[in-house]
N, C-alpha and C positions, 0 to 999 in steps of 0.2 A: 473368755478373755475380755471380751464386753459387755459380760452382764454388769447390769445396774449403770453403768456409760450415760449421760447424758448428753447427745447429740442433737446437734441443729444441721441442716442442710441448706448450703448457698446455693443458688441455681436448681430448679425444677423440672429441667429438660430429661431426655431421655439413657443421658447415660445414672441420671441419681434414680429415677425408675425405674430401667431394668437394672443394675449394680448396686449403686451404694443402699439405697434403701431396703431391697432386699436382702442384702447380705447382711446389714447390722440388725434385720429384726430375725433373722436365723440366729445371731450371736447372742441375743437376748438384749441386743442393747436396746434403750431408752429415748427414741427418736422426740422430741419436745417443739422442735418448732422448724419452720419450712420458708426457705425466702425466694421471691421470684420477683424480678421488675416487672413483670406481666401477674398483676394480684389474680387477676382470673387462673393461670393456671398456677397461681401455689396455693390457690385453694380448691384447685381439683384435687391436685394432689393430694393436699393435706387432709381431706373429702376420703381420697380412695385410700391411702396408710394410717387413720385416723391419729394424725399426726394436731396435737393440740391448737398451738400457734403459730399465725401465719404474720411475714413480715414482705414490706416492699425493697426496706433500706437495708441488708447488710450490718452497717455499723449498729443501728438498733437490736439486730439478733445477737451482735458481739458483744451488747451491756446488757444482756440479761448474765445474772451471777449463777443460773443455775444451770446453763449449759459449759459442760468440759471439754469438749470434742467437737473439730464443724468438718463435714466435707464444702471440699471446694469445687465445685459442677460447673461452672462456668468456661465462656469461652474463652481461650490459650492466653490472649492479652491483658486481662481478667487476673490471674493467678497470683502474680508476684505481688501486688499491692492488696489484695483481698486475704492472702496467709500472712502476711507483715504484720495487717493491721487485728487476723485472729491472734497469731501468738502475741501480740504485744498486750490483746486482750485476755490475756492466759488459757488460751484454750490450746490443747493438741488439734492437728490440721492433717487430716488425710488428704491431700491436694491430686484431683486430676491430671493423668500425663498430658503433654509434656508439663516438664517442669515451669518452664517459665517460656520467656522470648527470646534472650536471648541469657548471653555468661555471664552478664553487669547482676540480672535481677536474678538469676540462680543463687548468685553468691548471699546477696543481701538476705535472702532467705534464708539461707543456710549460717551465717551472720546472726538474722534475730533470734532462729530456730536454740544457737547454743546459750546467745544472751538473755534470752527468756528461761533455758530451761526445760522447755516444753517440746513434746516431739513431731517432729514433722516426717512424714511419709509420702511415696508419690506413689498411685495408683499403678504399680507395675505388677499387676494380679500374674502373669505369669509363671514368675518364680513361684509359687504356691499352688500349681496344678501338681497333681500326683504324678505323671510321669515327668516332667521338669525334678520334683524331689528325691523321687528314683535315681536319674540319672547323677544328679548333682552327690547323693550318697554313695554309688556304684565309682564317680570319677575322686570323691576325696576317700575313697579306699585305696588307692593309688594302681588300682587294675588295669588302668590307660595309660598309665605313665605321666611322663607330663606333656599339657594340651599345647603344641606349639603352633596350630593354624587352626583356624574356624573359618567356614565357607557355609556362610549364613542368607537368606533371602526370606521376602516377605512380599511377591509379587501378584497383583493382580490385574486379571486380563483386564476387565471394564469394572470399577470399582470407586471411583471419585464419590466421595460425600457429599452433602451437599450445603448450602445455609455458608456459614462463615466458615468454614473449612478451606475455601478456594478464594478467600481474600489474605491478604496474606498481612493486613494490617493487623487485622484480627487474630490470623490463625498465625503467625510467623514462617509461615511453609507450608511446604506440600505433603506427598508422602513420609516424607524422612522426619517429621516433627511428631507427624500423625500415627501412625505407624512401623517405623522404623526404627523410633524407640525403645517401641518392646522386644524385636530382634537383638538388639543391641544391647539392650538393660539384660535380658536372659542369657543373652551370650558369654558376658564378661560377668555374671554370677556363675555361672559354670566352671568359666577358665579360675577361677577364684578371686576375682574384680582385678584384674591388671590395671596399670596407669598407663594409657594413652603416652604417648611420644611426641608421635607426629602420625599426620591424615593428608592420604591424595586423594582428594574426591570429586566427581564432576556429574550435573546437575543436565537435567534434558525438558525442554517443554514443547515436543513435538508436535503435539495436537491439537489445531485450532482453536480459536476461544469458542468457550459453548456455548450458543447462544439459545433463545427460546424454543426454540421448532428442534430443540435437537435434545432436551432436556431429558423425555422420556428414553430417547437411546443410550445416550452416556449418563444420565443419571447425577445430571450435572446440578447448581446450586437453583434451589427455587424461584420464584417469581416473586415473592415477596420480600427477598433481601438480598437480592444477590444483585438488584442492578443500581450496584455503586460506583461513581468513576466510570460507568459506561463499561464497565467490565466483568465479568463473571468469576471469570478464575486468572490470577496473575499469579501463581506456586507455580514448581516444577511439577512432572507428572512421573518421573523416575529418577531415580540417583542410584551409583554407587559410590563405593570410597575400600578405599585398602586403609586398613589402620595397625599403625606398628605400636607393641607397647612397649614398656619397660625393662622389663623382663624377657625381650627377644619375641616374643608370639605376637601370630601377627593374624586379622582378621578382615577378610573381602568380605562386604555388605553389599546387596540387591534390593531397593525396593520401589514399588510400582504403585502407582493409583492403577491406571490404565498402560498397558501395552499388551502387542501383536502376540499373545502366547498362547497357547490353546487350554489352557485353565491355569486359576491361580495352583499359590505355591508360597507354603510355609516351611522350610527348610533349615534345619544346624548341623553342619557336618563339622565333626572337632576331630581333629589328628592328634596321636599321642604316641 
């Protein structure tokens, strides 16, 4: 599907490292150049995937005419104006979950995405695991009937990321941005992507702010960027929500950074 592809990568961090890079040089595609605002590591990078050209600016990877295709690796805040300004430089845009921050810059993406022409995708790897494909062919064979409740979760006991994840300028949220997503992207590919209605949903931030000496326990945001605003982490640490859709089915969501459960828990129960 991606052979011959020529791809640039925005952001050099560890999800275009273990993920995007790997996966498009399995595809055969054509990785060409590597951007990082830290030159030193997009030329680790570009060092270890002997990836040709290395850039600092973004906008400069996006005037090269020889690349077709950019992932977008950066942090959540990051996203909406970095695929605006890929597609509008003709390239298709694999962009990082979550999609954006918040509904305003989703749109506008989705907006340049049809005005340009060019395709935009969001890193929702899920849907493309083998038993996710399984099951999605086993329920449009109509052997379930039809799906009218999902009781879905994505909870972990001690789990908080760390870095810009638990600032919420940056990350737009907690769990529910970070991983809640892909509960929720997998659940309503399933049900056959229903339309949303309406959402009762309610937000928990129970656990102290983490502070240094406490790092190594919860696993919280590092020392080198996390003490912004005198705070570590201002996200929630769990949420649910009931979600009714269009078509009558209706979906309770769980998800956790952290809380009191004796191991995590990735869970989709569909009724039919």
């Amino acid at each position: 599907m991606f052979m011959g592809v020529k791809v640039g990568i925005i952001g050099s961090g560890l999800i275009a490292q273990m993920a995007h890079i790997p996966g498009y040089l399995e595809a055969d595609a054509d990785i060409v150049a590597v951007c990082d605002i830290v030159e030193e590591r997009a030329e680790e990078v570009a060092k270890k995937f002997n990836i040709p050209n290395v850039y600092t600016d973004y906008k400069e990877l996006l005037s090269d005419p020889e690349i077709q295709a950019v992932s977008i690796c950066t942090p959540n805040y990051l996203h909406a104006q970095m695929t605006i300004d890929a597609l509008e430089s003709s390239k298709h845009v694999l962009c990082e979950k979550p999609m954006a921050m918040n509904i305003d810059e989703a749109q506008r993406m989705l907006q340049t995405s049809r005005k340009t022409g060019k395709i935009l995708m969001m890193g929702f790897n899920n849907r493309f695991r083998g038993d996710a494909q399984k099951l999605k062919q086993f329920i449009d064979s109509g052997k379930l009937g039809e799906i009218y409740y999902a009781r879905v979760g994505y909870m972990r006991r001690r789990g908080t990321p760390r870095g810009w994840f638990t600032v919420k300028r940056e990350s737009g949220g907690g769990p529910v941005i970070d991983i809640g997503v892909h509960i929720i992207d997998l659940t309503r590919y399933l049900m056959g992507n229903p339309k949303p209605v309406s959402v009762f949903a309610t937000t928990y931030k129970k656990f102290p702010e983490y502070h240094i000496d406490g790092r190594q326990t919860w696993d919280s945001s590092d020392v080198r960027d996390g003490l912004r605003d005198g705070k570590l982490n201002d996200v929630e640490d769990l949420a649910t929500a009931m979600i009714k859709f269009e078509n009558g089915a209706t979906m309770f969501v769980e998800v956790s950074w952290a809380a009191n459960i004796s191991g995590d828990r990735f869970y989709i129960n569909l009724c039919g």
